[in-house]
C-alpha positions, 0 to 999 in steps of 0.5 A: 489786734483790732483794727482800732488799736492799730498804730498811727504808721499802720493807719496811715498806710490804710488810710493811703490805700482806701484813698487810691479807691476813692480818690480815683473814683472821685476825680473821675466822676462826673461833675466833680472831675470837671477842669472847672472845679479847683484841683485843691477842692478835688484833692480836699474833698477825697481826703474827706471821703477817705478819712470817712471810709477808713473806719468803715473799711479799714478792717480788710486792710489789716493784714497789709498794713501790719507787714508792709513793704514797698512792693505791697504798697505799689501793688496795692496802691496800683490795684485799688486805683484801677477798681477806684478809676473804672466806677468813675470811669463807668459813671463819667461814660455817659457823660463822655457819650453825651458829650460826643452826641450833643456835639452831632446834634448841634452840627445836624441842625446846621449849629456847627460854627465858631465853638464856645466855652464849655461849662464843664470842660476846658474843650470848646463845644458848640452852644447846643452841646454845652446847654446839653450837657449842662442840662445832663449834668444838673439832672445828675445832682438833682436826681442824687444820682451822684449818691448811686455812686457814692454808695457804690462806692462805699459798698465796692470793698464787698463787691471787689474786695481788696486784692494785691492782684490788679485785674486790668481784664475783667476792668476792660470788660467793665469798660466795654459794657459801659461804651455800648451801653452809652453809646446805644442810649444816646444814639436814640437820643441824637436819633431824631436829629440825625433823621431830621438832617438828613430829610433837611440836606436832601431837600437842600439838595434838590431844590438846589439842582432844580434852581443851580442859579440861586445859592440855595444853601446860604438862603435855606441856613436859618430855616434849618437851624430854625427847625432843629432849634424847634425839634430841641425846644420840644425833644430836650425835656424827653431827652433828659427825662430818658437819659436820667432813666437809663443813667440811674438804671445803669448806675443801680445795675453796678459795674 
């Protein structure tokens, strides 16, 4: 029997299988899994997907759909939301990196004080950090960045194809390559900040030994947050400019 003359019960266990894949990747990915896009939207927009992959895929879930029992699907449905969960994962990472980064970048420029709203999540970030990231984010879609991921996706059933054994291991594997590869690139990113808070805090430092008298840091505060505010001003076009290089290289190489 074809896959297009399947019954209706079978179709919906295919159909619940490609959704663990795809919707686990998506409210992962970046961007889409932001707590400021509805749950409903989230929810909607990974059915539509999985609706999509069913006639494309669908075919290698045949046999599990013709026997199904309750151990075959929760294996099943364990199994493909793992592999779904690490390409969201791997493509969420630079962000989660960036994140992290832009957040040293805004306490190395004396940018540290009361935290804002972040625009894409619900956590507190300073000011910096969030222009950072939004900035990230809006190079991501535009650059259709997001559609690497999507066609990774759609091509993952060639690559990983559908197994009842999850592989929890080579997905930690997957994960480790990806922090360090995060972590470098966006270590060179915070790099020139880091360097220039130190040179910054050492001159603080011993203009205050040589005046103990005067509350030298108070006084110097502004010219330093005036001089990291600069270094973004010129810095942040060849920030995002290397980040979204290293972003689509990574995102082409795959997991």
């Amino acid at each position: 029997m074809s896959f297009a003359l399947l019954p209706i019960d079978q179709l919906v266990i295919v159909a619940m299988l490609i959704f663990a894949r795809v919707g686990s990747c998506l409210m992962l990915m970046p961007g889409i899994s932001s707590a400021r896009i509805p749950m409903s939207f989230r929810l909607f927009l990974a059915i539509a997907f999985s609706l999509i992959m069913v006639p494309l895929s669908g075919s290698q879930f045949t046999e599990i759909a013709k026997n199904p029992t309750l151990a075959t699907l929760v294996v099943g449905i364990a199994s493909e939301s793992l592999v779904g969960a690490t390409f969201g994962i791997i493509a969420q990472a630079y962000m989660w990196a960036l994140q992290f980064m832009a957040n040293i970048i805004g306490m190395s420029i004396g940018y540290s004080g009361q935290p804002g709203t972040s625009v894409i999540e619900s956590m507190p970030e300073t000011q910096v950090a969030n222009m950072i990231t939004i900035g990230a984010l809006m190079l991501f879609f535009a650059a259709d960045l997001h559609m690497v991921v999507i066609r990774g996706l759609m091509t993952s059933y060639q690559v990983v194809p559908v197994s009842l054994t999850p592989a929890p291991q080579s997905a930690l594997t997957d994960f480790q390559d990806a922090l360090s590869q995060t972590f470098l690139t966006t270590l060179r990113i915070a790099s020139p900040f880091i360097i220039y808070s130190i040179l910054v805090n050492i001159a603080v430092g011993l203009i205050n030994k040589l005046t103990p008298t005067i509350p030298v840091y108070f006084i110097s505060m502004p010219f330093v947050m005036f001089g990291g505010l600069l270094l973004i001003y010129y810095l942040l076009p060849e920030i995002l400019t290397f980040l979204g290089a290293e972003y689509a290289s990574w995102l082409n190489r795959g997991p």
